[in-house]
N, C-alpha and C positions, 0 to 999 in steps of 0.2 A: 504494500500500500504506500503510495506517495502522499507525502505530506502537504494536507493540505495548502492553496493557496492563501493569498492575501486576503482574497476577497471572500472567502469559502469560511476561514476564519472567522471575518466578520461577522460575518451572516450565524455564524454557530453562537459568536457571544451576544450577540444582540436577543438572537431567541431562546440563550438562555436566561438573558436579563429579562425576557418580558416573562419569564417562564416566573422566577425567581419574583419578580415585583409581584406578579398572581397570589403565588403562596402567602407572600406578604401581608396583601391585602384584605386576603380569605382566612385569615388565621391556621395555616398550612391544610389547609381543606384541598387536599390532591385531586379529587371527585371537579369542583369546579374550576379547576385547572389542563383540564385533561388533554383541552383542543392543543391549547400551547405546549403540554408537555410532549404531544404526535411531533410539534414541528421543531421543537428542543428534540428530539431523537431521532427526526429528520435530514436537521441541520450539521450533526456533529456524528465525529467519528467515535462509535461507543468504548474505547476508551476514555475519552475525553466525558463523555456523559459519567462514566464510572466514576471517574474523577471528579468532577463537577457537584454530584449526588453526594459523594461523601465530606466532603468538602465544605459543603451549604450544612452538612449536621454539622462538624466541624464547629463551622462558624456562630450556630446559633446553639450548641453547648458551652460552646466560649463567652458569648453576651449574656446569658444566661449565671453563668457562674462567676463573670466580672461582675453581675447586678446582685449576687449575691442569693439569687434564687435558685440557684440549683439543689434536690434534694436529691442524696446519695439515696440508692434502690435497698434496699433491709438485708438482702443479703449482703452487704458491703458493710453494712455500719455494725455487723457483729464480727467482722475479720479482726 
């Protein structure tokens, strides 16, 4: 597989901005995001989605636990 182009690129991070600002706005409601996430996995080479997916928990375990809400799962808090 060739690496994407310039433009190929674009097109993959833009859809998966609009994918990503969806979730946002829907309070990560995947169901009403669905149409964008076809064109998020469309757009981009599924690694890159692999990457991209885990990445977004990632990210929002990390604001989560910088806001101080993060609550460790019961099996964890008896280790």
């Amino acid at each position: 597989m060739a690496a994407p182009s310039m433009k190929e690129r674009q097109v993959c991070w833009g859809a998966r901005d609009l994918y990503w600002r969806c979730l946002d706005d829907n309070a990560e409601d995947a169901a009403r995001c669905q149409q964008l996430r076809s064109s998020f996995e469309a757009s981009c080479p599924q690694q890159w989605i692999k990457y991209f997916d885990k990445r977004r928990d990632y990210l929002k375990f990390k604001e989560k636990f910088e806001a101080g809400d993060f609550q460790p799962s019961r099996s964890t808090e008896n280790s």
